[in-house]
Residue frames as a rotation matrix with the C-alpha (Angstrom) as fourth column:
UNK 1
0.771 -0.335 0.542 -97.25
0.354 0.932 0.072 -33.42
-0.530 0.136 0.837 8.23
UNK 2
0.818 -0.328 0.473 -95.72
0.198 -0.611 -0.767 -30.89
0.540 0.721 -0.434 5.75
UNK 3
0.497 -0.338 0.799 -93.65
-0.838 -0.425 0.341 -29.44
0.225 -0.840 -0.495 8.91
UNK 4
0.796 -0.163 0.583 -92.88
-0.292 0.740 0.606 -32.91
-0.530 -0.653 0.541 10.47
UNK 5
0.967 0.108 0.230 -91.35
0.200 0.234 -0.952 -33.62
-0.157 0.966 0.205 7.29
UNK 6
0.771 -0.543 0.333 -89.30
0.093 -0.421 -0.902 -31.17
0.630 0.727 -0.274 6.50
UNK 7
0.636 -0.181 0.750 -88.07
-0.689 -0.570 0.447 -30.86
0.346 -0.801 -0.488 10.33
UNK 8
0.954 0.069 0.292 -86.99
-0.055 0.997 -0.057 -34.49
-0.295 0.038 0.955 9.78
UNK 9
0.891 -0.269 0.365 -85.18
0.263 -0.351 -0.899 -33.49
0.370 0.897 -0.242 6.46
UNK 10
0.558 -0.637 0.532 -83.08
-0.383 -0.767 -0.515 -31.24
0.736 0.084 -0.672 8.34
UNK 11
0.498 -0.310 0.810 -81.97
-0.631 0.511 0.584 -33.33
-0.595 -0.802 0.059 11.25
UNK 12
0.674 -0.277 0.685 -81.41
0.560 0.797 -0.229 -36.26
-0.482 0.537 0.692 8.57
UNK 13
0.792 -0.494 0.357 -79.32
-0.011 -0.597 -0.802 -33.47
0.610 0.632 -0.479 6.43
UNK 14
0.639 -0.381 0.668 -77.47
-0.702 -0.645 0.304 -32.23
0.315 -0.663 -0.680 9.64
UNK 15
0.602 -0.226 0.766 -76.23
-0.538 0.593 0.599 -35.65
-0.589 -0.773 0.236 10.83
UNK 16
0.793 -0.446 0.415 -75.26
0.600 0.451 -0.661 -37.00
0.108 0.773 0.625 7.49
UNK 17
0.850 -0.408 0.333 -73.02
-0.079 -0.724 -0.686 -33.52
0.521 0.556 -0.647 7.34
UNK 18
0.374 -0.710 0.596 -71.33
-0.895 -0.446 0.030 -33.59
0.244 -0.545 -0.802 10.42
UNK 19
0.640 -0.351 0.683 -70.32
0.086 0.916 0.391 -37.38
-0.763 -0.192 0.617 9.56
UNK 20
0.905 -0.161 0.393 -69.47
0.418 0.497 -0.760 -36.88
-0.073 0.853 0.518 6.83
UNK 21
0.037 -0.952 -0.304 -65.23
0.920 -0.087 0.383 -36.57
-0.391 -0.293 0.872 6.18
UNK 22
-0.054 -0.655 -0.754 -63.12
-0.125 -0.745 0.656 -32.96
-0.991 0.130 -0.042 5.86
UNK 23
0.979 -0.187 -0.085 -62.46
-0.075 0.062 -0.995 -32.33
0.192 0.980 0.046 2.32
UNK 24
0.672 -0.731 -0.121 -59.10
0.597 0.438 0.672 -33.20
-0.438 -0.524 0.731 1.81
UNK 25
0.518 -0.467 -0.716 -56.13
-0.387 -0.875 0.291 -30.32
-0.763 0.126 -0.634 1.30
UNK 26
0.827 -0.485 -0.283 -54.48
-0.211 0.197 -0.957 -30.49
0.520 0.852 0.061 -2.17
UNK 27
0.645 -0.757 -0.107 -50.87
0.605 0.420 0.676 -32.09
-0.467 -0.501 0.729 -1.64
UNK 28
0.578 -0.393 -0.715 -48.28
-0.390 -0.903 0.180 -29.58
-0.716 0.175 -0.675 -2.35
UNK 29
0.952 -0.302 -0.044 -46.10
0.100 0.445 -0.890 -30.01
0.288 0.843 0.454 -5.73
UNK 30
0.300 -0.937 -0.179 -42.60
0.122 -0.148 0.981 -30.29
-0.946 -0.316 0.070 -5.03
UNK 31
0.833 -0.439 -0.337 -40.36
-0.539 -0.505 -0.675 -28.45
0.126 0.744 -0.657 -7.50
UNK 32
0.790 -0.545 0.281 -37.28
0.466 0.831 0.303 -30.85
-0.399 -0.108 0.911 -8.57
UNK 33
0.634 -0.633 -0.445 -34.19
-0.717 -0.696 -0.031 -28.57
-0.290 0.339 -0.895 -8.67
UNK 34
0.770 0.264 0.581 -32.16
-0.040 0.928 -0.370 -31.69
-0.637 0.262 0.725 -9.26
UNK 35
0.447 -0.222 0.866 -31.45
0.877 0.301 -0.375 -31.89
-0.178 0.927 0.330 -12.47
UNK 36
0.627 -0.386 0.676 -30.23
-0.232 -0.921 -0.312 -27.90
0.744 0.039 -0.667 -12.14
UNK 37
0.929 -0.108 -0.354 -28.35
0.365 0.429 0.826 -28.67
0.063 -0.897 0.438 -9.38
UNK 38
0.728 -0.651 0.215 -24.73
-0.350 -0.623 -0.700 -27.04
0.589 0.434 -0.681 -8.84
UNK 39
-0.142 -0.716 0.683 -23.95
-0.716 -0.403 -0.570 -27.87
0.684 -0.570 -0.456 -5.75
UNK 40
0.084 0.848 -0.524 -24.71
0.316 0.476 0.821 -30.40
0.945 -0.234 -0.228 -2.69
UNK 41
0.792 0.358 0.494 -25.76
-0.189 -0.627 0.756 -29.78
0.580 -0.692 -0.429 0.86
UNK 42
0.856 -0.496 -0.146 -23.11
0.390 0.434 0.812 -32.06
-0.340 -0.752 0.565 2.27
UNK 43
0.331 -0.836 0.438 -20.02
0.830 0.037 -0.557 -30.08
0.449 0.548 0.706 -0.08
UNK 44
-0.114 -0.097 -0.989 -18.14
0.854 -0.519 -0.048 -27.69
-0.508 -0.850 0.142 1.24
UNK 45
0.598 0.728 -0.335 -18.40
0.406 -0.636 -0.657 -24.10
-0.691 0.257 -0.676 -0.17
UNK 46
0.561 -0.379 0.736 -17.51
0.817 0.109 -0.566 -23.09
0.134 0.919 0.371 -3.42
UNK 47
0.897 -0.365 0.251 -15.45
-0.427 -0.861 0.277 -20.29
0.115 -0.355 -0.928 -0.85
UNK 48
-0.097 -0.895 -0.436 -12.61
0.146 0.420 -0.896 -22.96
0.985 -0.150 0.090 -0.28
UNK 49
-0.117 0.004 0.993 -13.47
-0.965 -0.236 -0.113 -22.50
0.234 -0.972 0.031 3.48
UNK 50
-0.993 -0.055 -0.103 -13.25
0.019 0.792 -0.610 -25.96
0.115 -0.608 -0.785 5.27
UNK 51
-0.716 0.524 -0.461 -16.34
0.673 0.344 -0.655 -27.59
-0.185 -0.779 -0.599 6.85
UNK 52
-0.785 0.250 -0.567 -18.03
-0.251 -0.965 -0.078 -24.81
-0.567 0.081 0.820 5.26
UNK 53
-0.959 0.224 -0.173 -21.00
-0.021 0.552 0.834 -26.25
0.282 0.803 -0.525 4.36
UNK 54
-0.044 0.917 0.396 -25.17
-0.893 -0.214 0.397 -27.26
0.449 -0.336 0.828 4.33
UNK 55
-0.938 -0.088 -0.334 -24.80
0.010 0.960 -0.279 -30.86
0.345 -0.265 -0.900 6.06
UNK 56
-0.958 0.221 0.181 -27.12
-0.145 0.167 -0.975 -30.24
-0.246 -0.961 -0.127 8.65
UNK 57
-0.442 0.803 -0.399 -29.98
-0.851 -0.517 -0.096 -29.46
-0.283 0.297 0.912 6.52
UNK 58
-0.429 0.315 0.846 -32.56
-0.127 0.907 -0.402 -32.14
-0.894 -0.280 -0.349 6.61
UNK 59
-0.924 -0.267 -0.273 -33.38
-0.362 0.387 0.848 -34.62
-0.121 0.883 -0.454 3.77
UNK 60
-0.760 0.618 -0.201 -36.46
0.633 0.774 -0.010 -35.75
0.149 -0.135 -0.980 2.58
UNK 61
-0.002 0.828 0.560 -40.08
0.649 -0.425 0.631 -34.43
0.761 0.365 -0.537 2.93
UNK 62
-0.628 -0.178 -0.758 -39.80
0.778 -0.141 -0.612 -31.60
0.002 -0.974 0.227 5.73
UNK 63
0.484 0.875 0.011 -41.37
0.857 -0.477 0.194 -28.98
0.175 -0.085 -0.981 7.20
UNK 64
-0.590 -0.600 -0.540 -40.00
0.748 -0.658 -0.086 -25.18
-0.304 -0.455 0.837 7.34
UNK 65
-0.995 0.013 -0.103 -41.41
0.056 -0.769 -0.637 -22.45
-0.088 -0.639 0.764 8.65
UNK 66
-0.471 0.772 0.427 -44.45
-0.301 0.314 -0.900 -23.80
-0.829 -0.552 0.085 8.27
UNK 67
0.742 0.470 -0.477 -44.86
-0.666 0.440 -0.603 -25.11
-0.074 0.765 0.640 4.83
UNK 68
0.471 -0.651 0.595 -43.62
0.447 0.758 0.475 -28.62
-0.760 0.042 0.648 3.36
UNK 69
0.478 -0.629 -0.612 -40.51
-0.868 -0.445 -0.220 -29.13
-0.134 0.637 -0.759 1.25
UNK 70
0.906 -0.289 0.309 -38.98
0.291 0.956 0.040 -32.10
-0.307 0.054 0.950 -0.17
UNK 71
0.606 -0.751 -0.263 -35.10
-0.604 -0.649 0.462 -31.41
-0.517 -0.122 -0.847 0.22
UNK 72
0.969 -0.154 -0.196 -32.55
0.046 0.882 -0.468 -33.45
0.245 0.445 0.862 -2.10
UNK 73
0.558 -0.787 0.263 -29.22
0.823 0.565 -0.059 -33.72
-0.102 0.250 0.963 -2.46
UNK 74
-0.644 -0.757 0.111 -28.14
0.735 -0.572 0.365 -30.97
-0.213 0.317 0.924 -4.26
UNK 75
0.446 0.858 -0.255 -29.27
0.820 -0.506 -0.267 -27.22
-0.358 -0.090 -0.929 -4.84
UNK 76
0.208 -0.655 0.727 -28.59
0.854 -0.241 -0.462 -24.45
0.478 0.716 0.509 -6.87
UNK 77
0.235 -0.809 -0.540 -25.75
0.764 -0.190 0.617 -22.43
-0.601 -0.557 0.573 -6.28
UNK 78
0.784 -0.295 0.546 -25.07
0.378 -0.470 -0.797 -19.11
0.491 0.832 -0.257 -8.18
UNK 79
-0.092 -0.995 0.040 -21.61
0.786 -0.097 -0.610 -17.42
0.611 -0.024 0.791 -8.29
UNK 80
0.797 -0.180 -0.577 -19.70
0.493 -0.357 0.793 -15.27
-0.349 -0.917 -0.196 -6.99
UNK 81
0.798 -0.565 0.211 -16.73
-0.314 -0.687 -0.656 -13.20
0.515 0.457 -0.725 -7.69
UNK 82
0.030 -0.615 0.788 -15.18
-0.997 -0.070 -0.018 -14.13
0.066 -0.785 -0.616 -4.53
UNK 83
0.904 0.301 0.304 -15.77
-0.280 0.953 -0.112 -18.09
-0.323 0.016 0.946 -4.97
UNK 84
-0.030 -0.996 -0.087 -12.86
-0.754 -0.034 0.656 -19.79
-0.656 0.085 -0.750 -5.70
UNK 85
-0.765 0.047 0.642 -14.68
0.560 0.540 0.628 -22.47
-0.318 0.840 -0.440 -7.68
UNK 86
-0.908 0.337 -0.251 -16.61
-0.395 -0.479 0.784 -21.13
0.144 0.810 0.568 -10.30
UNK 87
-0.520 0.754 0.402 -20.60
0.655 0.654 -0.379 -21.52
-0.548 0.066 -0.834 -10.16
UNK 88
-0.270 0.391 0.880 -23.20
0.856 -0.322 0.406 -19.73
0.442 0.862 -0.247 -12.67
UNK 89
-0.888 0.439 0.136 -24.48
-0.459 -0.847 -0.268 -16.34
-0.002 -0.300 0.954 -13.04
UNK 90
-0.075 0.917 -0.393 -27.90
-0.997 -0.078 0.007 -17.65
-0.025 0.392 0.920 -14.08
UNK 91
-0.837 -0.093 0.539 -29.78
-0.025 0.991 0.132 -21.16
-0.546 0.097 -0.832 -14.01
UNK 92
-0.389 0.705 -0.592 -32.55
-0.902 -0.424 0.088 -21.26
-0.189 0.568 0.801 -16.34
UNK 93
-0.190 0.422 -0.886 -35.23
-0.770 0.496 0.401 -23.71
0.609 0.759 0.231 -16.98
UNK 94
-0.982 -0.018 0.187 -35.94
-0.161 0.592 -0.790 -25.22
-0.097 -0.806 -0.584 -13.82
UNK 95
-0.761 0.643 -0.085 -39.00
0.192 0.348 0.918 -27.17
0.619 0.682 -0.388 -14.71
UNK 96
-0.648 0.687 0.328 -42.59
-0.408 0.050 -0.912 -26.80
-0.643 -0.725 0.248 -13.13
UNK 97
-0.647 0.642 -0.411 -45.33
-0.103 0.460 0.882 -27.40
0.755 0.613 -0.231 -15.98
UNK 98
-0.810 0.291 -0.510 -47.97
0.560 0.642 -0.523 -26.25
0.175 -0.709 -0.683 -13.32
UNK 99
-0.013 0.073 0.997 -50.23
0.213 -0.974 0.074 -24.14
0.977 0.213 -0.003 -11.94
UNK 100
-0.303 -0.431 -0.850 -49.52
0.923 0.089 -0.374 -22.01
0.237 -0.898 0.371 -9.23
UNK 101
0.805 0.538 0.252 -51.48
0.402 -0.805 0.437 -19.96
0.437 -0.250 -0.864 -6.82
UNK 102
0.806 -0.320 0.498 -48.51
-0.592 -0.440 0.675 -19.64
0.003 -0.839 -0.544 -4.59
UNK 103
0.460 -0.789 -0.409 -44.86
0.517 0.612 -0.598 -20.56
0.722 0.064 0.689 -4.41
UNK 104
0.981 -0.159 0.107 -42.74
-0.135 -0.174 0.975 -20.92
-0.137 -0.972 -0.193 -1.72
UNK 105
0.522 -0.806 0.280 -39.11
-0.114 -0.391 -0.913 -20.24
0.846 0.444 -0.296 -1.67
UNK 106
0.858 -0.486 -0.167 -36.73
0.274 0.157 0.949 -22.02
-0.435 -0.859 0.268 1.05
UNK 107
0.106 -0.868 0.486 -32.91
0.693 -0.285 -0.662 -19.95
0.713 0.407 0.571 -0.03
UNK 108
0.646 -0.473 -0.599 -30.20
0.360 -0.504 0.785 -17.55
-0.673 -0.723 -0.156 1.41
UNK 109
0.840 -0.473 0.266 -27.16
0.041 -0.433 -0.901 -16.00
0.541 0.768 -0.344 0.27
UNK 110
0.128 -0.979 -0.158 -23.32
0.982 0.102 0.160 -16.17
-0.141 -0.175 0.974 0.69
UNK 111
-0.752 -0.584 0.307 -21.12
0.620 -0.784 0.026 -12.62
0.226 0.210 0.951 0.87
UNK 112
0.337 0.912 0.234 -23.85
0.731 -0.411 0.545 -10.68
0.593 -0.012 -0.805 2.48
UNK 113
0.815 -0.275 0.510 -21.80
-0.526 -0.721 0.451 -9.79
0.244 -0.636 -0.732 5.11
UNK 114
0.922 -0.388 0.004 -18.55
0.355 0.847 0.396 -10.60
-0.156 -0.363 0.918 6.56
UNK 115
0.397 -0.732 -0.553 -14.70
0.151 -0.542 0.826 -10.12
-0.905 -0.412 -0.105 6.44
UNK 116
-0.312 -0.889 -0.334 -13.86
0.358 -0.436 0.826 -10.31
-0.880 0.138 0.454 3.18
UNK 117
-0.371 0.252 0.894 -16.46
0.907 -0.107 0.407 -8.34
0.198 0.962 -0.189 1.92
UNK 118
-0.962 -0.107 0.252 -18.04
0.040 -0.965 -0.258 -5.20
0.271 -0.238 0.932 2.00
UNK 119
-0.713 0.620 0.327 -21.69
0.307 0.695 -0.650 -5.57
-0.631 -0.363 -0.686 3.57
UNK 120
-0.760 0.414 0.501 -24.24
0.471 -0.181 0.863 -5.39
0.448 0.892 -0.058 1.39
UNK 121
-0.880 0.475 -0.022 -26.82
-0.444 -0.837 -0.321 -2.83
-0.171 -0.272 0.947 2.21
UNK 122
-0.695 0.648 0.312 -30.37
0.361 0.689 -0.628 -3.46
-0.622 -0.323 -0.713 2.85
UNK 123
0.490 0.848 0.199 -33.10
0.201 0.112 -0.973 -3.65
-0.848 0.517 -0.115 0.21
UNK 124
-0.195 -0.447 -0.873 -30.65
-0.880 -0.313 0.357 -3.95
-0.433 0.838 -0.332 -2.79
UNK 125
0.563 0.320 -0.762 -31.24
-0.815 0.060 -0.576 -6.44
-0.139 0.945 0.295 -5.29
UNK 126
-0.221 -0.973 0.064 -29.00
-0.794 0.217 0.568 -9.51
-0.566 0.075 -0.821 -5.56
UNK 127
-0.991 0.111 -0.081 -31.21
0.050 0.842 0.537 -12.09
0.128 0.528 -0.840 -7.58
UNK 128
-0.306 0.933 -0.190 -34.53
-0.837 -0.359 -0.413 -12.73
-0.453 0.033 0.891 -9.33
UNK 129
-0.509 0.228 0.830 -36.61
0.180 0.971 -0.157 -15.82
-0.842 0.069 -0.535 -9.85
UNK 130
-0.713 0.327 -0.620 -37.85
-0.696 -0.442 0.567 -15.46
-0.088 0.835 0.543 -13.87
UNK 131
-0.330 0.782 0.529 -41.30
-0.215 0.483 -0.849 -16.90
-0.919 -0.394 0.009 -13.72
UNK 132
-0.943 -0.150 -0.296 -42.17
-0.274 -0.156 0.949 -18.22
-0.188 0.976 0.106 -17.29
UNK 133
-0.062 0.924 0.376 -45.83
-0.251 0.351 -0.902 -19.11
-0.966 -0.151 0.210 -18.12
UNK 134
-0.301 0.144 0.943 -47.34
0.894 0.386 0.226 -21.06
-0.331 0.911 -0.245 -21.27
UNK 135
0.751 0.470 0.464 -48.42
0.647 -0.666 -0.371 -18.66
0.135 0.579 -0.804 -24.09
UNK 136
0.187 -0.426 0.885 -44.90
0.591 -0.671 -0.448 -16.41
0.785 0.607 0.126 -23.52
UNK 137
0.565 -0.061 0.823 -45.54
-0.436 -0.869 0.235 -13.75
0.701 -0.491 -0.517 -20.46
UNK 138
-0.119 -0.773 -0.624 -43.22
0.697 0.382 -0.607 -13.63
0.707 -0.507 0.493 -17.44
UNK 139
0.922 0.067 0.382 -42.89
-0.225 -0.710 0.667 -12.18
0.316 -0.701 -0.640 -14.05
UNK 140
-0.211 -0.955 -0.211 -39.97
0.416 0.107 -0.903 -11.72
0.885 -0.278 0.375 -11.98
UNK 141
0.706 0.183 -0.684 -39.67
0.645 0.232 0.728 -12.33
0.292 -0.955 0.046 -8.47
UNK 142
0.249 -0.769 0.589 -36.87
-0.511 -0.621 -0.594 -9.82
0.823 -0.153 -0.548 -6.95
UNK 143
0.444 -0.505 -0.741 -34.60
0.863 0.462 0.202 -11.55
0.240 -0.729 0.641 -3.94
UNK 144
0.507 -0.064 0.860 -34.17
-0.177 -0.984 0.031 -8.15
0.844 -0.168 -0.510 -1.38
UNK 145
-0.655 -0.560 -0.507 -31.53
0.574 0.067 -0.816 -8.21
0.491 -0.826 0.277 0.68
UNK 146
-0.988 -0.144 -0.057 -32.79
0.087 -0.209 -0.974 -7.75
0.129 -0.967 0.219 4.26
UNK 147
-0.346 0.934 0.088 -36.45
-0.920 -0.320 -0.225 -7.88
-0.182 -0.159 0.970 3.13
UNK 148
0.644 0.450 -0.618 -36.13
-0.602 0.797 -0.047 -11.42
0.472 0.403 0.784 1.58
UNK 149
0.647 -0.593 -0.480 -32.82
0.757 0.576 0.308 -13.12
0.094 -0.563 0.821 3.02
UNK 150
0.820 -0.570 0.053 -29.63
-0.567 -0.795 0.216 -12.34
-0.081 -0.207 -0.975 4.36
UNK 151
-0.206 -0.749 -0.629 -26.49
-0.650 0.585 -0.485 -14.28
0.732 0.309 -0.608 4.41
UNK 152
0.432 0.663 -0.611 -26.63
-0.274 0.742 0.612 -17.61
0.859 -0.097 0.502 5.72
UNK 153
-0.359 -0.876 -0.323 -24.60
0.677 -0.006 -0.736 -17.10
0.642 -0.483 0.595 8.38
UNK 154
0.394 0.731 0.557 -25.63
-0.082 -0.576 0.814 -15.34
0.916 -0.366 -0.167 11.77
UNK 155
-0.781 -0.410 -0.472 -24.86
0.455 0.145 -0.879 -14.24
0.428 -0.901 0.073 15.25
UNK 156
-0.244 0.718 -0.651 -27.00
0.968 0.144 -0.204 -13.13
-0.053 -0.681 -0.731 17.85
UNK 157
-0.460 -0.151 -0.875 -26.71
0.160 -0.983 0.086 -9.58
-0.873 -0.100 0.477 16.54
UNK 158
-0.973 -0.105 0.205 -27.64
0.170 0.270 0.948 -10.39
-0.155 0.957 -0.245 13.26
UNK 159
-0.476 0.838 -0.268 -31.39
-0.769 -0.544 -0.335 -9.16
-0.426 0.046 0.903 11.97
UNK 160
-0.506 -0.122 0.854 -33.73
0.205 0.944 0.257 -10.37
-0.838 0.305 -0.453 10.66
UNK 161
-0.869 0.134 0.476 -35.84
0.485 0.044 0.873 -10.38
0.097 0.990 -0.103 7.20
UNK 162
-0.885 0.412 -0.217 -38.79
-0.167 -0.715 -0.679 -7.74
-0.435 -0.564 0.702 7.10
UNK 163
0.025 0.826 -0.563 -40.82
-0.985 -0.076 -0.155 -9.61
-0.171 0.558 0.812 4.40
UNK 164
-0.060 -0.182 -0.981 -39.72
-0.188 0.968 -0.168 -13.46
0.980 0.175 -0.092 4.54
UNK 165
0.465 -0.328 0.822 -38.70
-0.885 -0.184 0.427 -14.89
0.012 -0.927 -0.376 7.70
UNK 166
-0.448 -0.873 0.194 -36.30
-0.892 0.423 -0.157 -17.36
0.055 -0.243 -0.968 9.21
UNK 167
0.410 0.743 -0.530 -37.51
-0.808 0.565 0.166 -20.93
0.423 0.360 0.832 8.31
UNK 168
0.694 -0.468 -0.547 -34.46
0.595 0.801 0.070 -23.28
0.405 -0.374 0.834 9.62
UNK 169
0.623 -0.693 0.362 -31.39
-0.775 -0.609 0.169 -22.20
0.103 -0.386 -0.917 11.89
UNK 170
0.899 -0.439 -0.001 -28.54
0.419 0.858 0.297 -25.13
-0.129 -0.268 0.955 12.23
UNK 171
0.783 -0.601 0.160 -25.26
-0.213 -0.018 0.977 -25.52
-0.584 -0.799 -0.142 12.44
UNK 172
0.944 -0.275 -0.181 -21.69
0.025 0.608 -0.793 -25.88
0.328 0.744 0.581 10.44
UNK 173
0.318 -0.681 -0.659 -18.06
0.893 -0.017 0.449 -26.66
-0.317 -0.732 0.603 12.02
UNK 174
-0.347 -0.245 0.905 -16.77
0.870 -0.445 0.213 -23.80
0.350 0.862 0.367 10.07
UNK 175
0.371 0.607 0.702 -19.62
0.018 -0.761 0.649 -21.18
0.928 -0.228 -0.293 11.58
UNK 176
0.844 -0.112 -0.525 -19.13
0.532 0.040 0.846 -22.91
-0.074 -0.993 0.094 15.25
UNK 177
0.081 -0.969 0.234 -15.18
0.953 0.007 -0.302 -21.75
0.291 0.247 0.924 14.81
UNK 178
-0.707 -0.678 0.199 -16.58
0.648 -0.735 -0.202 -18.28
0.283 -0.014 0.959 14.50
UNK 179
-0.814 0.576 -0.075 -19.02
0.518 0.661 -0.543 -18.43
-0.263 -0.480 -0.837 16.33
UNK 180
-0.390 0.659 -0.644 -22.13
-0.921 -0.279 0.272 -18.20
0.000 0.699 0.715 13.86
UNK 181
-0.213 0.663 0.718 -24.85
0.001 0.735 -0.678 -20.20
-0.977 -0.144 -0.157 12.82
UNK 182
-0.999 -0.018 0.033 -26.36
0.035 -0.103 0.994 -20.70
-0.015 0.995 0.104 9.89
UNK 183
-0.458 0.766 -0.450 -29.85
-0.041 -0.524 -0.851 -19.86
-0.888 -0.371 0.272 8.70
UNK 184
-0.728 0.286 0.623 -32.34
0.664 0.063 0.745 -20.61
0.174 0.956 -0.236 5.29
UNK 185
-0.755 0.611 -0.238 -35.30
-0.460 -0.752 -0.473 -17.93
-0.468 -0.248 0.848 4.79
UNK 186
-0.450 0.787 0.421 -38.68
0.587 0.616 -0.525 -18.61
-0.673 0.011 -0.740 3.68
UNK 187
-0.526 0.542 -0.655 -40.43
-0.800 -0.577 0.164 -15.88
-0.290 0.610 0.737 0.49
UNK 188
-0.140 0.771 0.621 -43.81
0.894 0.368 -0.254 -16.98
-0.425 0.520 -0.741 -0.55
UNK 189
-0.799 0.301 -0.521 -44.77
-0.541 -0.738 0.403 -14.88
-0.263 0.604 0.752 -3.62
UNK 190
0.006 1.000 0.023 -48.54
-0.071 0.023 -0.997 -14.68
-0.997 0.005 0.071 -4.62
UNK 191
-0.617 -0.054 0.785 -49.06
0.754 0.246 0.610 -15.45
-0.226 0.968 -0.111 -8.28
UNK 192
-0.549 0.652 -0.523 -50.73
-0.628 -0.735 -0.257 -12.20
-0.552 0.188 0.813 -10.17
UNK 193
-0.349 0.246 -0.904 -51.78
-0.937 -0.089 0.337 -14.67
0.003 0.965 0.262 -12.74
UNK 194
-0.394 0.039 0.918 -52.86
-0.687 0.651 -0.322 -17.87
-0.610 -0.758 -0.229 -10.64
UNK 195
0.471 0.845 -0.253 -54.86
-0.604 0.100 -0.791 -19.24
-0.643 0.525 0.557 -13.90
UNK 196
0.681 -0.504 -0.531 -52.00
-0.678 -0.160 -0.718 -19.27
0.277 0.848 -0.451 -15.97
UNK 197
0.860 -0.496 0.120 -49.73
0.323 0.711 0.625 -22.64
-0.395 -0.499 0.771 -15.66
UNK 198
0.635 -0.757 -0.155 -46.41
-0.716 -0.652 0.251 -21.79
-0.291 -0.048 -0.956 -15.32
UNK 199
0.862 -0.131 -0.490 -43.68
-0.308 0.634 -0.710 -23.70
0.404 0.762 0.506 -17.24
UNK 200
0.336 -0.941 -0.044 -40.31
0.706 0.283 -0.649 -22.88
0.623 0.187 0.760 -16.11
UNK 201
0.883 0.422 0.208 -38.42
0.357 -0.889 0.286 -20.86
0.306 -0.178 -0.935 -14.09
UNK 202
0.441 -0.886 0.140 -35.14
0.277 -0.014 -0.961 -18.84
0.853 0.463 0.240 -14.21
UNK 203
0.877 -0.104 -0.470 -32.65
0.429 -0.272 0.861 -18.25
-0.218 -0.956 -0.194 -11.07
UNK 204
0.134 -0.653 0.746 -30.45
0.480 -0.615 -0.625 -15.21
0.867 0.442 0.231 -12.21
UNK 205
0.117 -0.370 -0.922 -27.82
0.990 -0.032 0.139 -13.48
-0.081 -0.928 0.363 -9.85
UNK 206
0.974 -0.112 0.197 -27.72
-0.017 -0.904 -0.428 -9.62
0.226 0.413 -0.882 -10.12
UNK 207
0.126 -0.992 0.024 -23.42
0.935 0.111 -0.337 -8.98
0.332 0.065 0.941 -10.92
UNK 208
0.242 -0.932 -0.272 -23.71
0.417 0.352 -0.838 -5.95
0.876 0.089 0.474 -9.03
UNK 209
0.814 0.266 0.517 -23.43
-0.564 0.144 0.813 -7.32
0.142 -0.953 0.267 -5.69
UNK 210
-0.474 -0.781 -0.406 -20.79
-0.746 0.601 -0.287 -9.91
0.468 0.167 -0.868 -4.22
UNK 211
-0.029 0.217 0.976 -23.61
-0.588 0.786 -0.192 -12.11
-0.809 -0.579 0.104 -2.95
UNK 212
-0.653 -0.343 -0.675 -24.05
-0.730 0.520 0.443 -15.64
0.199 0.783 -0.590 -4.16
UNK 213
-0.202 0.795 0.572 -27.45
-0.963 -0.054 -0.264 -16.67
-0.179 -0.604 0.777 -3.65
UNK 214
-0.867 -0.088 -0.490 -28.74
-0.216 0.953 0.212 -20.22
0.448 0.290 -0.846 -3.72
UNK 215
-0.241 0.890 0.386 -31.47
-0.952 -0.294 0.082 -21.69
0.187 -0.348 0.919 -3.41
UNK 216
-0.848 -0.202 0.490 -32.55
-0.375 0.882 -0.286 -25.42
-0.374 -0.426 -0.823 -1.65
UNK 217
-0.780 0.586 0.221 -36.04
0.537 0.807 -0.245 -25.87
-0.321 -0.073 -0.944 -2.53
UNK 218
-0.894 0.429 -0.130 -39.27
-0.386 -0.589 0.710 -24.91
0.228 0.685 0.692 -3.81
UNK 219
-0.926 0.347 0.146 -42.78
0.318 0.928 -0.193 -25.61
-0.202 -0.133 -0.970 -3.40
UNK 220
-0.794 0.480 0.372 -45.97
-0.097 -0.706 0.702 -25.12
0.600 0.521 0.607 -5.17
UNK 221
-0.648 0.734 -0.203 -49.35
0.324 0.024 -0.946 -24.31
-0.690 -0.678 -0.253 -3.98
């Protein structure tokens, strides 16, 4: 009877299990650049170039390159030497107040390459994300040319990234003209400290380069 029982048990376990629903995946946090904002997707560029611009880039909760992102309006924009309007070296204080195993990173860069600059050379430096955590400590993210983005701009010659990759590809009248596309990257960076709830974080341009990185979005995990 002992047997009959227990053989029961496990059938009655088994059937309950495989009714019973999926856990359900955590919903990703969406980082609100917002309020940091510099710039918007539909302005042209802060190059004075016509039509030069992010229109195309979809609004709203999307997917790229396989993680979500909630895209707004506007996104931040650091300078440039070569900008004709002025935009910051450095945004600071872009809120999170989270924690985070994993952040994702939808950005590019202006002046990477092109005519009236000199090209910038792969795996140099042009901008780091200051991670701030409660209690004080920080990390910094590095932004490697040709390992993380490249300029947002592309032709069919054009590489790609050896440690991101290519998350959206679309289109501005400006690029068509000469003939180019345009292009956002994807960097997910692994928290060392995944416990630890991050507060804030800084988007600083290295000054010396002539890129002018920017970033669209963010998302936590």
């Amino acid at each position: 009877m002992q047997l009959i029982a227990a053989f029961l048990a496990v059938i009655s376990f088994a059937f309950l299990a495989r009714g019973a629903p999926a856990p359900k995946a955590h919903a990703p946090i969406y980082v609100d650049l917002q309020e940091k904002a510099t710039h918007t997707l539909a302005e042209d560029s802060a190059s004075g170039m016509a039509e030069n611009n992010l229109a195309e880039v979809p609004t709203g909760e999307k997917e790229f390159g396989g993680i979500k992102f909630k895209i707004g309006k506007g996104y931040v924009q650091l300078g440039s030497p070569h900008f004709k309007t002025e935009r910051p070296e450095k945004v600071e204080g872009i809120k999170v107040d989270a924690i985070v195993t994993r952040l994702h990173i939808l950005h590019a860069t202006c002046y990477g390459t092109g005519t009236e600059v000199k090209h910038v050379a792969d795996d140099t430096v042009i901008a780091e994300y200051r991670v701030h955590y409660a209690g004080g400590d920080t990390h910094t993210i590095e932004v490697v040319y040709g390992k993380d983005v490249r300029d947002y701009w592309f032709n069919d010659s054009s590489p790609g990234v050896k440690r991101g990759k290519v998350a959206w590809e679309g289109d501005n009248e400006a690029a068509k003209k000469l003939n180019s596309r345009l292009r956002l990257y994807l960097t997910t960076w692994e928290n060392p400290k995944p416990g630890k709830r991050v507060v804030g974080i800084d988007f600083v341009r290295s000054k010396d380069t002539p890129t002018a990185p920017f970033c669209v979005a963010m998302t936590i995990e």
